[in-house]
C-alpha positions as a Markdown table, in Angstrom:
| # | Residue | x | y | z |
|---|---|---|---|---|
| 1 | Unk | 107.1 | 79.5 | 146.9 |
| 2 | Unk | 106.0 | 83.3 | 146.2 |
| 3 | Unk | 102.3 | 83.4 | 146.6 |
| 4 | Unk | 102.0 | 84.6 | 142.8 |
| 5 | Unk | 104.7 | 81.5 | 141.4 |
| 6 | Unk | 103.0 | 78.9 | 139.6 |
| 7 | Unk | 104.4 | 75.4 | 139.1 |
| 8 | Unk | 103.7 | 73.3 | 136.5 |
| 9 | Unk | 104.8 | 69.3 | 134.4 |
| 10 | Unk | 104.9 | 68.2 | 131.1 |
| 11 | Unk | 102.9 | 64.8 | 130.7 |
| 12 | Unk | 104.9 | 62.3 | 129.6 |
| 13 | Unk | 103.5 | 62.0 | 126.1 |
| 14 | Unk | 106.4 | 60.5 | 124.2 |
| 15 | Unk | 107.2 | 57.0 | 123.8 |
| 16 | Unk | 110.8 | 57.4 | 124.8 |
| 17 | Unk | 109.3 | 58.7 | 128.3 |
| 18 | Unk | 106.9 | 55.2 | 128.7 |
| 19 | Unk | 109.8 | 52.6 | 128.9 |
| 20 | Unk | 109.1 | 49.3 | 127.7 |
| 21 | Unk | 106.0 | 47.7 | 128.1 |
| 22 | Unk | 104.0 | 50.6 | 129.3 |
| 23 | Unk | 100.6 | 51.3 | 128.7 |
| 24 | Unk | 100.1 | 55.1 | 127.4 |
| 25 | Unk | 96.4 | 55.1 | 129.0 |
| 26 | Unk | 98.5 | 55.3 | 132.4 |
| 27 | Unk | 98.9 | 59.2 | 131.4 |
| 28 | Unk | 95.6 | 60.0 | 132.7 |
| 29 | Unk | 96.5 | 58.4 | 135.9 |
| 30 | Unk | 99.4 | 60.9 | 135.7 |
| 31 | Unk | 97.4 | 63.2 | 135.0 |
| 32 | Unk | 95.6 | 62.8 | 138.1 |
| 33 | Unk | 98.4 | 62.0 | 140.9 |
| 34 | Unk | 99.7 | 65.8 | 139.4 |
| 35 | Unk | 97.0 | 67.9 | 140.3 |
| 36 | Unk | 96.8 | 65.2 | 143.9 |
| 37 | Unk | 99.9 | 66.8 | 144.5 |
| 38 | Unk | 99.6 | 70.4 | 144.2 |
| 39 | Unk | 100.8 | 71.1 | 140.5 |
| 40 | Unk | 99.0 | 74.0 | 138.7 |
| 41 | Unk | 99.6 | 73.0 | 135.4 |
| 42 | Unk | 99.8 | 70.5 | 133.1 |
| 43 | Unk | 101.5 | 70.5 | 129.8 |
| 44 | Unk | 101.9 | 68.2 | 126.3 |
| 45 | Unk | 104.2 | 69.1 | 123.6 |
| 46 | Unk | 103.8 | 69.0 | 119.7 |
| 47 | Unk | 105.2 | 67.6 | 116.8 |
| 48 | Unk | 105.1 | 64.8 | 113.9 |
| 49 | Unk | 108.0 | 63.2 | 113.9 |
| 50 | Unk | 108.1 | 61.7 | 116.9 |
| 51 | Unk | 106.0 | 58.6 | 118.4 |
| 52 | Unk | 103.6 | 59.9 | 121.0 |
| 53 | Unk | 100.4 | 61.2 | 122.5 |
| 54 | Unk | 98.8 | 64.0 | 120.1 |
| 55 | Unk | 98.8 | 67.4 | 122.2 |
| 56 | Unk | 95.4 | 68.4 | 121.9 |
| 57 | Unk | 93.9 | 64.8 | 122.3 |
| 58 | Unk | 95.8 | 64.7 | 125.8 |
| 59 | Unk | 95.1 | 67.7 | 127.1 |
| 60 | Unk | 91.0 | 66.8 | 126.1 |
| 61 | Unk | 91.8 | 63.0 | 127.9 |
| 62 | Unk | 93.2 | 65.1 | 130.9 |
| 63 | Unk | 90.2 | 67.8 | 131.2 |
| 64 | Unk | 87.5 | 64.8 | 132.1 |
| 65 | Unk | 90.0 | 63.6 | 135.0 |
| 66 | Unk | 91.3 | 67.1 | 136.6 |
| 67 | Unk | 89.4 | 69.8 | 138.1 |
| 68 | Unk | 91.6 | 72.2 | 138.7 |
| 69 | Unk | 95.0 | 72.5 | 137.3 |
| 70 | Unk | 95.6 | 74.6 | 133.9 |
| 71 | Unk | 96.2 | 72.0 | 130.6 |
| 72 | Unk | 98.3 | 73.9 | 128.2 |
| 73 | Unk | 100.6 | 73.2 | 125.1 |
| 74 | Unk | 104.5 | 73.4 | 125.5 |
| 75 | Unk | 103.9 | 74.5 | 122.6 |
| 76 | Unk | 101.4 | 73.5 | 119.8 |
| 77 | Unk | 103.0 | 74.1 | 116.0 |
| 78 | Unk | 99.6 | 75.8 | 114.9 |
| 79 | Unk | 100.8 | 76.4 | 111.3 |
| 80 | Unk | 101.4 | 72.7 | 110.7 |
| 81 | Unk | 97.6 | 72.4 | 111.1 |
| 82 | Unk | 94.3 | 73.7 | 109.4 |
| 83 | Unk | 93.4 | 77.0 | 111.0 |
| 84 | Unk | 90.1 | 77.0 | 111.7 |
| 85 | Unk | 89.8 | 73.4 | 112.7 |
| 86 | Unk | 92.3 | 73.8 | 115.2 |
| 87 | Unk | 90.6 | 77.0 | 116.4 |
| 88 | Unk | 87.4 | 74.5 | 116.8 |
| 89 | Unk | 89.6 | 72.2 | 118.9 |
| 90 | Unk | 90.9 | 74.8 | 121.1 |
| 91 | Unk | 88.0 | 76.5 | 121.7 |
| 92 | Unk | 86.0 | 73.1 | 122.8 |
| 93 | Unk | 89.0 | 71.9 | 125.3 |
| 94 | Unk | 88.2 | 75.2 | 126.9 |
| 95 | Unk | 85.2 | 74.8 | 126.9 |
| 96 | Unk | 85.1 | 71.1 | 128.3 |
| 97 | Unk | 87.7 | 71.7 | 130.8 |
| 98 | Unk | 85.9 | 75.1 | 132.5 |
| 99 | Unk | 88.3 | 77.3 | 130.6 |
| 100 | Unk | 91.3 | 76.1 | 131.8 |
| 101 | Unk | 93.4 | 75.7 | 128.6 |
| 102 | Unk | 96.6 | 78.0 | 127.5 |
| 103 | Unk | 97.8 | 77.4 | 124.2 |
| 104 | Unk | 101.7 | 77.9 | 123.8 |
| 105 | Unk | 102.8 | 78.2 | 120.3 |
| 106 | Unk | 105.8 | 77.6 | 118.2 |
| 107 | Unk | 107.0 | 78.1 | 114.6 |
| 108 | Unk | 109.9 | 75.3 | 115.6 |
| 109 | Unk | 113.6 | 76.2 | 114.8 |
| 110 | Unk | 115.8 | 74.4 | 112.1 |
| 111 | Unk | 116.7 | 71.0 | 112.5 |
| 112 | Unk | 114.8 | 67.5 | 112.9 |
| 113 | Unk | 112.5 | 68.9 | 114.9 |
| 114 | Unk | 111.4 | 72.2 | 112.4 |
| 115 | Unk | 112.0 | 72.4 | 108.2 |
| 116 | Unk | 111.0 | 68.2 | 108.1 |
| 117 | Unk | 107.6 | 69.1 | 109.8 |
| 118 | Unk | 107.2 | 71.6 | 107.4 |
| 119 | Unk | 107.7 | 69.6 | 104.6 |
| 120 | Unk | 105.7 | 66.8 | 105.7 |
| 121 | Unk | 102.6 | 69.4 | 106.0 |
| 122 | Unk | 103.4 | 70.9 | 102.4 |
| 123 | Unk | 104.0 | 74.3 | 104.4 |
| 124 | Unk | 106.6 | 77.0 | 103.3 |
| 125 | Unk | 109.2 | 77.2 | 106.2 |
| 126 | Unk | 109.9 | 81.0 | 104.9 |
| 127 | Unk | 108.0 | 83.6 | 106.3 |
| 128 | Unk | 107.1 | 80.8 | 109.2 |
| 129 | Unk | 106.5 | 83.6 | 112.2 |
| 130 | Unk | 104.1 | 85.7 | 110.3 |
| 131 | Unk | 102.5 | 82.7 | 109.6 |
| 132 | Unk | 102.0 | 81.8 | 113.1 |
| 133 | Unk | 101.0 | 85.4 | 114.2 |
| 134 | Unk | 98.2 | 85.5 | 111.6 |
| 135 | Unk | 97.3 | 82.4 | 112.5 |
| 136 | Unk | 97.0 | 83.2 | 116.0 |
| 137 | Unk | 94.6 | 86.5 | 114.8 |
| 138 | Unk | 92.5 | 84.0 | 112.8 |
| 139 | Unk | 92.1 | 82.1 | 115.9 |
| 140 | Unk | 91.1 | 85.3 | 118.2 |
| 141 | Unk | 88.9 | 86.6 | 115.1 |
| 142 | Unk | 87.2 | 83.5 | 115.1 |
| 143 | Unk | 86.2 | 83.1 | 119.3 |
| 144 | Unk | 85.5 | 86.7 | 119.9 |
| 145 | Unk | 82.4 | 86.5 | 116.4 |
| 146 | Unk | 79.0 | 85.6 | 117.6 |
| 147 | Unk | 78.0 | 85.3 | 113.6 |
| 148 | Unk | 79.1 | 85.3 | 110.9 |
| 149 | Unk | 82.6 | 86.4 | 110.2 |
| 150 | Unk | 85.6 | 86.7 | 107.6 |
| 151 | Unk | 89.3 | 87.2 | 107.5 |
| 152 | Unk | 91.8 | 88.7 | 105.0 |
| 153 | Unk | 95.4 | 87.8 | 105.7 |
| 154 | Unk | 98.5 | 87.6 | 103.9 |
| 155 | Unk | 98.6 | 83.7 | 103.8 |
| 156 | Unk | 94.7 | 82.8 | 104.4 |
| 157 | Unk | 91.6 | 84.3 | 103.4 |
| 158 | Unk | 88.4 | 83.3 | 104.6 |
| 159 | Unk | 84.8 | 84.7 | 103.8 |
| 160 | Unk | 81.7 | 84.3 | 105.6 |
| 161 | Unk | 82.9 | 81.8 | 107.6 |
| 162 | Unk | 80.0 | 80.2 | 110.0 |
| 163 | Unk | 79.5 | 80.8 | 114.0 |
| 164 | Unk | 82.0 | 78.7 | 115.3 |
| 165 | Unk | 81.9 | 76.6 | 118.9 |
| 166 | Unk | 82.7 | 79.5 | 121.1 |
| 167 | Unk | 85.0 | 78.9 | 123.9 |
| 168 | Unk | 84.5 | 79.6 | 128.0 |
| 169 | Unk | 86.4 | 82.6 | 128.4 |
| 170 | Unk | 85.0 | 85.4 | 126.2 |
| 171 | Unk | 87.8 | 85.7 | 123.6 |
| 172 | Unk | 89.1 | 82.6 | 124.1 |
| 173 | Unk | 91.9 | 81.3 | 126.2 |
| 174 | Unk | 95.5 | 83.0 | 126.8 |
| 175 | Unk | 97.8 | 82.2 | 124.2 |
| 176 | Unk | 102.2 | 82.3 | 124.9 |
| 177 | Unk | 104.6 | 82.5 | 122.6 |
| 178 | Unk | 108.0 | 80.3 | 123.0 |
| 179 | Unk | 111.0 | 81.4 | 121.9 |
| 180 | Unk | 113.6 | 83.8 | 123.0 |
| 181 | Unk | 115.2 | 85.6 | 119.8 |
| 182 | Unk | 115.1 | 89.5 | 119.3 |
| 183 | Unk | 112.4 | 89.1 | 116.6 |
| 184 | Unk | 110.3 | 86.9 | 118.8 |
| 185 | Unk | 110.7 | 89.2 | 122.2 |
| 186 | Unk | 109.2 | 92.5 | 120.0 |
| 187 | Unk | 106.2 | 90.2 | 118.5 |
| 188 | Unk | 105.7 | 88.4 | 122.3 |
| 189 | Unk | 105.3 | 92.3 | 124.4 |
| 190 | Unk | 103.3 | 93.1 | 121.0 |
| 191 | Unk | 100.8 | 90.4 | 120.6 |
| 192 | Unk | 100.9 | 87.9 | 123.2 |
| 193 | Unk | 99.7 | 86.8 | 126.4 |
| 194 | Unk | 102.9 | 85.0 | 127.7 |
| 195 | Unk | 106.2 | 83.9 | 127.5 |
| 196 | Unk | 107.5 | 80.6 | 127.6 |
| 197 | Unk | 111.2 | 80.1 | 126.5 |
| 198 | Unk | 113.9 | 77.9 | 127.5 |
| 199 | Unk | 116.9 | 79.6 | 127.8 |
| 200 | Unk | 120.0 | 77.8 | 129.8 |
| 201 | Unk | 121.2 | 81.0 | 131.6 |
| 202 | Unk | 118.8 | 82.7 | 133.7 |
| 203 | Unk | 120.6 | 86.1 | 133.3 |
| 204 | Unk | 119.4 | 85.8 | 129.8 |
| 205 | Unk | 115.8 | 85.3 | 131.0 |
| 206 | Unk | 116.1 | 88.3 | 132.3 |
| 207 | Unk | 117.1 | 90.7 | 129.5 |
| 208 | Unk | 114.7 | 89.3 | 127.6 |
| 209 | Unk | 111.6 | 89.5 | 130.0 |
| 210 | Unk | 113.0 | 93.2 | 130.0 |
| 211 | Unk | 112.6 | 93.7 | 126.2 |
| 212 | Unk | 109.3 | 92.6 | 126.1 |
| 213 | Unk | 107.9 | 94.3 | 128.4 |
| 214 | Unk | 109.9 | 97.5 | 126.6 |
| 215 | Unk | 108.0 | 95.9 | 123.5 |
| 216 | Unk | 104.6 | 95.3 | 125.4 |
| 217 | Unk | 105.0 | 99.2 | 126.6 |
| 218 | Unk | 105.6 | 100.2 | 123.0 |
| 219 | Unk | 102.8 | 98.8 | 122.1 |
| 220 | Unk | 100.3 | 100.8 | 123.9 |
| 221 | Unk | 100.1 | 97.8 | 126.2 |
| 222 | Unk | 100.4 | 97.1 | 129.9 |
| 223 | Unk | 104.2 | 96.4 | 130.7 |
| 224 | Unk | 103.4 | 93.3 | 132.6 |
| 225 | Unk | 100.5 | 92.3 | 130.7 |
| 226 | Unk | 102.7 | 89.1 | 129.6 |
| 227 | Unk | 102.4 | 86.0 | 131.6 |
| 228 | Unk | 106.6 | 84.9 | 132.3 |
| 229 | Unk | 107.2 | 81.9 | 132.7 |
| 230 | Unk | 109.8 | 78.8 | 131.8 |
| 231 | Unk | 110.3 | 75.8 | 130.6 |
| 232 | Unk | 112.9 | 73.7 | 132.3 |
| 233 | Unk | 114.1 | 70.2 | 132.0 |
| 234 | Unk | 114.6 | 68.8 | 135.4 |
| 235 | Unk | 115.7 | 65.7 | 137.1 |
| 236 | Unk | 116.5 | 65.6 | 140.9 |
| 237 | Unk | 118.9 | 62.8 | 141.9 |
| 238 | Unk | 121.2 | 62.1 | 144.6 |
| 239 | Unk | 124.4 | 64.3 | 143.2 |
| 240 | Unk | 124.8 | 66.2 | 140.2 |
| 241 | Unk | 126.9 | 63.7 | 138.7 |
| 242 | Unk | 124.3 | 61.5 | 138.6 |
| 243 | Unk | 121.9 | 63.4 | 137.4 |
| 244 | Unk | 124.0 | 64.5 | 134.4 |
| 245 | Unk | 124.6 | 60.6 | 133.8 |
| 246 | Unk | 120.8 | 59.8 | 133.5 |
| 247 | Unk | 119.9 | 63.0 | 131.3 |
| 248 | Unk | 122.7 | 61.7 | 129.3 |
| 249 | Unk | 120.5 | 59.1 | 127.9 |
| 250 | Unk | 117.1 | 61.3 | 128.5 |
| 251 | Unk | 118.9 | 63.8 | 125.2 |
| 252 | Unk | 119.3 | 61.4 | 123.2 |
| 253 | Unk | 116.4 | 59.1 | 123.5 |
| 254 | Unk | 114.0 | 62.5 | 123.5 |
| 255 | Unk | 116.4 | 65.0 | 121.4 |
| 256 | Unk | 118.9 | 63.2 | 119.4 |
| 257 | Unk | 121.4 | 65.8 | 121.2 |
| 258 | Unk | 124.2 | 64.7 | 123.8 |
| 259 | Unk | 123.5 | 66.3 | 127.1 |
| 260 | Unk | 126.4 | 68.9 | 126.7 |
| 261 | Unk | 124.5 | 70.2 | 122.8 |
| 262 | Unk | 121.3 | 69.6 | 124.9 |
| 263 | Unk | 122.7 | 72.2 | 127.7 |
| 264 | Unk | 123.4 | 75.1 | 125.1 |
| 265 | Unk | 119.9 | 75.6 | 123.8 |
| 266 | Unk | 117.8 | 74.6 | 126.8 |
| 267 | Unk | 117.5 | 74.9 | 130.2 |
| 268 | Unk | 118.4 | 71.7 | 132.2 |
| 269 | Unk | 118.9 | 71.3 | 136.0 |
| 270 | Unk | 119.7 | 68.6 | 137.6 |
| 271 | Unk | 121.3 | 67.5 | 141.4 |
| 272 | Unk | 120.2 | 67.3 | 144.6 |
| 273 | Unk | 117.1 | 68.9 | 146.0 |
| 274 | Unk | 118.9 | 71.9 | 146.9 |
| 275 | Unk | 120.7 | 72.2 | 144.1 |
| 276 | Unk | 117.9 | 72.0 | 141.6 |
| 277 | Unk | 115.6 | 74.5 | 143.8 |
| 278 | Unk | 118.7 | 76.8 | 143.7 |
| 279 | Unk | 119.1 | 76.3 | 139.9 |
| 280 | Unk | 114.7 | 77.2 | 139.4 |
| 281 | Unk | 115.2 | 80.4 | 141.9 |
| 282 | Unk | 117.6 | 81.8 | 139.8 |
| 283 | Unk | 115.0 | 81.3 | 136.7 |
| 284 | Unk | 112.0 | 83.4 | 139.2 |
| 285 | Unk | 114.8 | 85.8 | 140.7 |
| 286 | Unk | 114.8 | 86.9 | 136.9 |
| 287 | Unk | 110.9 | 86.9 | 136.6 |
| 288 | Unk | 109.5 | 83.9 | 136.1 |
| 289 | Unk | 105.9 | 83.5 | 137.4 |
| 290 | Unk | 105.2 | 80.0 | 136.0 |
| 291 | Unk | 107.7 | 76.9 | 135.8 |
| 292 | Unk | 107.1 | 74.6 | 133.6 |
| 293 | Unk | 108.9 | 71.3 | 134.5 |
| 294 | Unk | 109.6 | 68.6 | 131.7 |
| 295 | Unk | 110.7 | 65.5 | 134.0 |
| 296 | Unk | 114.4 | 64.0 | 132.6 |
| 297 | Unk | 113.2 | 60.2 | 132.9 |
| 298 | Unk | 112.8 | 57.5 | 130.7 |
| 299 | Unk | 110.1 | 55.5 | 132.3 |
| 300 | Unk | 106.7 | 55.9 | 134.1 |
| 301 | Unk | 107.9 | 54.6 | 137.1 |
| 302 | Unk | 110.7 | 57.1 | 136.9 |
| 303 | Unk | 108.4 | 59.5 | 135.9 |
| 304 | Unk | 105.8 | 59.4 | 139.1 |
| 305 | Unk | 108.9 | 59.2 | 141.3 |
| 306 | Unk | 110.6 | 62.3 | 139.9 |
| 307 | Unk | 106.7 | 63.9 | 140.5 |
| 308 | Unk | 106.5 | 63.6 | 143.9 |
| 309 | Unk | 109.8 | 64.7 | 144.3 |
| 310 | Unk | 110.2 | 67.6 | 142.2 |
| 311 | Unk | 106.6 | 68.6 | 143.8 |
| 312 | Unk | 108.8 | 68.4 | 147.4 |
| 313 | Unk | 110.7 | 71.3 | 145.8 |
| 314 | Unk | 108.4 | 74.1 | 146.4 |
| 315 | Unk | 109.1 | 74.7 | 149.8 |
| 316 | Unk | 112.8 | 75.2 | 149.0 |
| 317 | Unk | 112.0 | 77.6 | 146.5 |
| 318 | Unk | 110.4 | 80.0 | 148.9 |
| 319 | Unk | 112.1 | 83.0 | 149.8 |
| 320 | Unk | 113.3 | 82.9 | 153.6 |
């Protein structure tokens, strides 16, 4: 793989990716056999409505037992969640795990996975994505202070607010933005320090890394001062017609979507080693720097085996 490619997992944080009988501690082992073989990152995703592993108190469980690898969130749903305590939390993962943590955010998208979340934190779903962004200056507000500090926004207004925990890096850690519409593109090149999407053609990838960085350059900012990368559902398996036929079952357990809905809003590869390293070069041919790899398997044993062998992958994704 290019010497500047990073390649990242999801843990396995949901139920529906345990199997029967599991025991959810075995996600720190997980954790562990990841970083053993070579990963960079390690990711958990966010929401309420679905039986699993709370994002931030994984990523803390996975900072005492790694050493290396980045922790992020693929993504967090910030405005679901009190500002400043969340900015606490953030700030003392970094600061536990060495200053390893990213924080991917989301403002979700409509459907059982978005407006019910809302309505379960007594949060407006209008004006979501300013939301987000001002929550996100709160945040950066909040870990640069040394003292006291206050903050006037549109939707929060805080005064004298005390020193908070400050985090490793000076600033606090990187924070990405998923999402791949045109309003999202301008405010990712504007404000943020990555890019995380999901989109199922890789051609698309590439417009849009293309408008941010127009956006980013716009701004007064660095053209490639935003981190690409991608989020990709994966599952290696003997023949693509396999593969389809197990993430079959992985969309609806995880998604509620058959695999053909799953394949129009997400990116999904799946096939033989070749095939799927084919599939993930077309994503970095476009500009992806980091890969984020949610594993299409509905147990832990399925799990670890996919790990090892979607870990086998990176020599096939170098360029000759």
């Amino acid at each position: 793989m290019d010497d500047d490619i990073r390649f990242g997992v999801l843990l396995p944080t949901g139920r529906a990716q345990w199997g029967e009988g599991a025991d959810p501690r075995d996600l720190i082992d997980f954790a562990v056999r990841a970083e053993g073989l070579g990963y960079d990152s390690l990711w958990a995703n966010d929401t309420l409505l679905s039986p699993r592993i709370e994002a931030l108190t994984m990523l803390a469980a996975a900072a005492a037992v790694t050493d290396r690898v980045t922790l992020g969130t693929a993504a967090l749903l910030p405005v679901l969640r009190r500002p400043v305590q969340v900015a606490q939390t953030l700030a003392a993962i970094d600061l536990l795990s060495g200053g390893r943590l990213t924080v991917a955010v989301g403002a979700g998208f409509p459907g059982r996975f978005g407006r019910p979340l809302y309505d379960l934190s007594e949060v407006p779903w209008e004006r979501r994505f300013a939301r987000l962004d001002e929550t996100v200056a709160l945040w950066r507000r909040l870990w640069a202070s040394d003292g006291v500090t206050s903050f006037h926004g549109e939707f929060v207004r805080f005064d004298e607010i005390p020193p908070a925990t400050p985090p490793y890096r000076a600033g606090g850690p990187p924070i990405w933005l998923g999402g791949a519409g045109p309003a999202a593109l301008a405010r990712t090149g504007r404000l943020y320090d990555g890019w995380l999407p999901y989109p199922p053609d890789s051609a698309d990838y590439r417009t849009g890394l293309a408008r941010i960085r127009r956006a980013s350059a716009d701004a007064g900012r660095a053209p490639d001062v935003v981190m690409p990368a991608c989020y990709v559902v994966v599952l290696v398996a003997d023949s693509v017609v396999g593969g389809r036929q197990a993430l079959e079952g992985f969309g609806r357990a995880n998604y509620g979507l058959a695999l053909d809905e799953l394949e129009k809003v997400q990116a999904v590869v799946t096939g033989p080693p070749e095939h799927v390293a084919a599939r993930l070069r077309g994503y970095v041919d476009a500009g992806a720097r980091h890969l984020v790899c949610r594993i299409g398997a509905l147990d832990l044993e399925g799990q670890r085996d996919q790990l090892r062998r979607i870990a086998g992958l990176v020599p096939l994704l170098r360029r000759p």
